[in-house]
N, C-alpha and C positions, 0 to 999 in steps of 0.2 A: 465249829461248824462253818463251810464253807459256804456258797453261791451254787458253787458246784455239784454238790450233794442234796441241793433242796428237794427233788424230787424223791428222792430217796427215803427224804426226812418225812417230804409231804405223807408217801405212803404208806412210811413206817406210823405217822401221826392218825391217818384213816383206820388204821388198823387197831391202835390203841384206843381210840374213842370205841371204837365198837366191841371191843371186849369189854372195857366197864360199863358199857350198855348191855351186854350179853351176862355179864358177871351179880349184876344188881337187877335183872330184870325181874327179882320178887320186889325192889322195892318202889316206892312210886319216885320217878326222877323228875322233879321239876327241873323252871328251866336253871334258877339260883342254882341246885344242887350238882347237877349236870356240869351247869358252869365251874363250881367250886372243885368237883372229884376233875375235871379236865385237868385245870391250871395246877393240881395239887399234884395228880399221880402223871404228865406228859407232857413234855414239849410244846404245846401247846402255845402259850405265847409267846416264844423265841423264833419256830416255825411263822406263827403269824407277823411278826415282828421280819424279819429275813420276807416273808411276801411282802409285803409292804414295800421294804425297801427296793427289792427288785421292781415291785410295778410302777414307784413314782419315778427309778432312776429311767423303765422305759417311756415312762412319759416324757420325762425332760427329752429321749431321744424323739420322739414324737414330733411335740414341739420345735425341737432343733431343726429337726428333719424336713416337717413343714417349712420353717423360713428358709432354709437351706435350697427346699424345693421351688420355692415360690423365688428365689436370688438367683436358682441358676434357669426357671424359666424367662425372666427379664433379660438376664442375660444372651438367651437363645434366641427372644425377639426383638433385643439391638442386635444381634449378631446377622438376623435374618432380613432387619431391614439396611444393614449394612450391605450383604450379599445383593438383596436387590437390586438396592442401588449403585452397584459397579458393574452389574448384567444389565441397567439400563444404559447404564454411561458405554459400553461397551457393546449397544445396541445401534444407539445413537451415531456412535464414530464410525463404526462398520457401515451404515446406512448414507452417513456424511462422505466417506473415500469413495464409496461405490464398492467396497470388498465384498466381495462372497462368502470365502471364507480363508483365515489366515493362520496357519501352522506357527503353535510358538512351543517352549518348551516344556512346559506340563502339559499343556494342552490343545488341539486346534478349536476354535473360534468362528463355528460359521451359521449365518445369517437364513434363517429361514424364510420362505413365504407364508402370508400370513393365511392362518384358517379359519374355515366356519366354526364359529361356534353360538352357541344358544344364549340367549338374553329375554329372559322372563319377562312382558311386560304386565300380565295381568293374570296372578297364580287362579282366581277365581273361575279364572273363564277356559285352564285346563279341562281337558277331558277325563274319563275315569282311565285309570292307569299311569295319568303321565304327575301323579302327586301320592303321597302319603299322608298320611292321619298319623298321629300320636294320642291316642288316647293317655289320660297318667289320672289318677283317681286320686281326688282330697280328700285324702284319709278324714283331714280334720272335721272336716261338713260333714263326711259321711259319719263318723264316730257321737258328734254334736246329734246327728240326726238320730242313729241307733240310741242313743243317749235318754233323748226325749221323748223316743217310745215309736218312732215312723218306722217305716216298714222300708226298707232299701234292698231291692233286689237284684242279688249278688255279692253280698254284702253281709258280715254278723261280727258282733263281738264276742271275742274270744279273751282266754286269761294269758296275760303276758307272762313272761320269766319270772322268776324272781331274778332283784340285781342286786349291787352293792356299791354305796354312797363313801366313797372316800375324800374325809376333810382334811386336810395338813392343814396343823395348828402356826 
């Protein structure tokens, strides 16, 4: 059995559980028994065994992926205060010769004046319009708070997923 075919197996394995649940539904299935006619008569742990393997190998890409992400954004912001600082140096000299602007060969090179722009000195004393709110709500206080019995309005606790806890030994 492949990688390739899991899904296949997956739903060929859905389908089998449910027929020896359909099959035995005179008798009572606990969960031991359930468990023992799965592993006995299906796929059942090879399938789950092949999940496994796929999900920790995409973790490891996960993981990877993250430092991978996190080495090539470093890399983007020396790259960007590199760039900076050759559009200053190259600010600087243009401003030092007196050029305007200079034709080279990727590119021409020319010296703007400079513009208005805005500088914040005091965001409080903004007017309405000229700022934004973020509201972002702490789940945690508020879940603490539903927890203990307060009343939070807009706000209720609900039943989450179910999930699944995976330890590598």
């Amino acid at each position: 059995m492949t990688e390739k075919f899991i899904r296949v197996d997956t739903e060929a394995l859905y389908r089998s559980i449910d027929a020896l649940k359909r099959d035995n539904q005179e008798r009572e299935l606990d969960e031991q028994l359930l468990r023992d006619m799965t592993e006995g008569s299906t796929d059942f742990t090879e399938v789950m065994d092949r999940l496994l393997s796929i999900h920790l190998r995409a973790q490891e890409g996960v993981v990877g992926g993250k430092e991978r992400k996190k080495a090539l954004e470093e890399r983007i912001a020396r790259q960007e205060n590199v760039a900076d600082w050759a559009k200053s140096q190259m600010l600087a000299l243009m401003k030092q010769t007196g050029n305007k602007s200079l034709p080279l060969i990727e590119a021409t090179v020319t010296l703007n004046a400079a513009k208005k722009r805005v500088e914040i000195e005091d965001i409080d004393a903004l007017g309405q319009g000229f700022y934004t709110t973020e509201k972002v709500a702490k789940k945690k206080e508020i879940a603490d708070a539903l927890k203990a019995g307060a009343d939070v309005p807009g706000a209720k606790l609900v039943d989450g997923v179910e999930s699944l806890t995976v330890r590598t030994k």
